[in-house]
C-alpha positions in Angstrom: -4.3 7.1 -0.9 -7.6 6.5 -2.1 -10.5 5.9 0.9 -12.1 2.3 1.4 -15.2 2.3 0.6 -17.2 0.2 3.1 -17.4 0.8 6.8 -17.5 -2.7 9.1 -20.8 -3.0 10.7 -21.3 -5.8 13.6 -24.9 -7.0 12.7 -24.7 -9.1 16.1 -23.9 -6.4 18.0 -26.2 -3.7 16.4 -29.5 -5.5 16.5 -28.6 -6.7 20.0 -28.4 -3.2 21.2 -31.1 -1.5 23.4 -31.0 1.8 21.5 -31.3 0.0 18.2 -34.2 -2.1 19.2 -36.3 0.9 20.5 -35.9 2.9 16.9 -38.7 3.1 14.4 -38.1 1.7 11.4 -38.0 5.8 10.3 -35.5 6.0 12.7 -33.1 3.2 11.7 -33.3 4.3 8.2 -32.0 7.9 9.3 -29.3 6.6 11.6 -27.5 3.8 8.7 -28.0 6.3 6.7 -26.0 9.6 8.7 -23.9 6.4 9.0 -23.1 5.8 5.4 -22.7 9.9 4.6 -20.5 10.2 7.2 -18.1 7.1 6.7 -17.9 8.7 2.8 -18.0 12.3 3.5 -16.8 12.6 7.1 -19.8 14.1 8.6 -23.0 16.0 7.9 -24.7 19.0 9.1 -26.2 19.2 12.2 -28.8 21.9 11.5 -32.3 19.3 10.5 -32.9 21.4 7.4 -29.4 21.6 5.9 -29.0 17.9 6.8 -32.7 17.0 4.9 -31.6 18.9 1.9 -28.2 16.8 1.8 -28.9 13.2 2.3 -32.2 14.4 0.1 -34.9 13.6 2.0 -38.3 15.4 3.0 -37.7 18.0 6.4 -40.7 16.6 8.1 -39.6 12.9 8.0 -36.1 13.7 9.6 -37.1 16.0 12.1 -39.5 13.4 13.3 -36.4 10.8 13.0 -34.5 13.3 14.8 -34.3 11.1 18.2 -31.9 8.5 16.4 -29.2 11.4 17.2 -28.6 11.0 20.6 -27.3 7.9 19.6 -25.3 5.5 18.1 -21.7 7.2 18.7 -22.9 10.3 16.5 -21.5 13.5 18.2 -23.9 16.9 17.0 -21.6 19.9 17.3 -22.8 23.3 16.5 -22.2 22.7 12.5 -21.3 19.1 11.8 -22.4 15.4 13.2 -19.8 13.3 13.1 -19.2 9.3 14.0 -16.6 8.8 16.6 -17.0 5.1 15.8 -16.3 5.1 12.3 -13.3 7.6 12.6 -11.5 4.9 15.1 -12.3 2.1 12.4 -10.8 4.5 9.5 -8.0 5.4 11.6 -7.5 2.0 12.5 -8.1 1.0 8.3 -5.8 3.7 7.7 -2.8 3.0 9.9 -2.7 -0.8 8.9 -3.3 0.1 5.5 -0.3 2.3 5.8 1.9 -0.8 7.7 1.3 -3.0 5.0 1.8 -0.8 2.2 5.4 -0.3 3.8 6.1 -3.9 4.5 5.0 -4.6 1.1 7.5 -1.7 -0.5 10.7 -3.5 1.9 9.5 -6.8 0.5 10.3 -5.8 -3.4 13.5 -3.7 -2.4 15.0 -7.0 -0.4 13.8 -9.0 -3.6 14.9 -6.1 -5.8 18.4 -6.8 -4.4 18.6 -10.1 -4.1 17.6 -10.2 -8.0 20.5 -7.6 -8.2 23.2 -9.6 -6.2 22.1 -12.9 -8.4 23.1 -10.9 -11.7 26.3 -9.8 -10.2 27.4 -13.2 -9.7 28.0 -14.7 -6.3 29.5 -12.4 -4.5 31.2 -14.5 -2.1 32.9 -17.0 -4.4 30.9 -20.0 -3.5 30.3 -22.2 -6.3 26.4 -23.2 -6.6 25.4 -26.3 -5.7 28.7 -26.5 -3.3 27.9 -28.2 0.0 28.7 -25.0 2.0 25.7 -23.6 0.8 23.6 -26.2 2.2 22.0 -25.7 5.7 19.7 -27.8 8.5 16.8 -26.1 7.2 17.4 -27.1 3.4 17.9 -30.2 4.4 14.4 -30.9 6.4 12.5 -28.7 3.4 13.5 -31.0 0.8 13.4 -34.6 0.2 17.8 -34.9 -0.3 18.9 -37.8 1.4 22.0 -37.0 2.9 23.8 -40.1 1.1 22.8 -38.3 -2.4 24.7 -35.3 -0.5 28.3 -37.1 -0.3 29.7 -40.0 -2.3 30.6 -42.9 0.4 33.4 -43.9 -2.1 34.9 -40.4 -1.8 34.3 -40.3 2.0 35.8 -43.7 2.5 38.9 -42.7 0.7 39.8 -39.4 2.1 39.3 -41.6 6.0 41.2 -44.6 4.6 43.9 -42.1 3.8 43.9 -40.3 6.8 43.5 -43.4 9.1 46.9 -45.1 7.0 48.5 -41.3 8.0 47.5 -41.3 11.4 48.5 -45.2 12.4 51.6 -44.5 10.7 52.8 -41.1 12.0 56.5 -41.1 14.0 55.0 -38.9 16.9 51.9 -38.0 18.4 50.4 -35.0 16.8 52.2 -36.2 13.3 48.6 -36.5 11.7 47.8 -32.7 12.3 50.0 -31.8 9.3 47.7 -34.2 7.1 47.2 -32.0 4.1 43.7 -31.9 4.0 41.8 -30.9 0.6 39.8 -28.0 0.4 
């Protein structure tokens, strides 16, 4: 998975900062900088010298930047200075990075398959377009009336019929063996 290659940085929130504002100009250079090479490379080294020699600046300027390490979330350990901050925010990159690349991968296997079932045919028998199919929700999403749904004439005559059955049934209960039409 390849790494992002920007780091978020609250503006608001870093120049309202005490520690920020009390930094030389020197000193805020050195600190977005350690910043950047450790958001790309992970961390740098704490000795002053090795550290000049990679970020490529003159020994005598960082060591008199030097101060900006104490803070800032940058942890010196006997080798390495590393940003605590910026490894929560690629963690936190990382992991929903991760979520969405999965939920993206379910979303074209449930398509996948649905474009699979579609070829196949219906698989339950229904005929398209058949009124079963049709539910509240397609309904409300579409602008069908529900007379263009049914045919009143067709209604009508199926209740006409049923209605002439029922009034003229023998018994009670007669009109329950109405054959109905399916």
């Amino acid at each position: 998975m390849k790494d992002v290659p920007y780091f978020p940085l609250y503006a608001a929130n870093t120049m309202a900062s005490k520690p920020f504002r009390l930094m030389t100009l020197e000193q805020r250079g050195l600190w977005i900088t350690l910043m950047m090479e450790c958001w790309v490379n992970g961390s740098v080294p704490s000795d002053l010298k090795e550290l000049a020699r990679f970020i490529g600046l003159p020994f005598e300027e960082v060591s008199r930047a030097a101060a900006v390490l104490q803070v800032f979330s940058l942890d010196i350990g006997s080798s390495q200075i590393v940003s605590k901050e910026l490894e929560e925010q690629r963690e936190k990159y990382l992991s929903s990075r991760e979520g969405k690349s999965r939920g993206g991968k379910l979303g074209v296997e449930r398509k996948r398959e649905k474009r699979r079932l579609k070829e196949l045919g219906n698989p339950e028998g229904i005929p398209e377009g058949s009124l079963i199919q049709i539910n509240s929700t397609s309904i409300k999403s579409s602008s069908i009336n529900l007379d263009q749904l049914t045919s009143k004439e067709v209604t009508n005559q199926t209740n006409d019929e049923w209605l002439n059955e029922f009034e003229n049934a023998s018994e009670a209960g007669a009109y329950e063996n109405y054959p109905t039409r399916n």
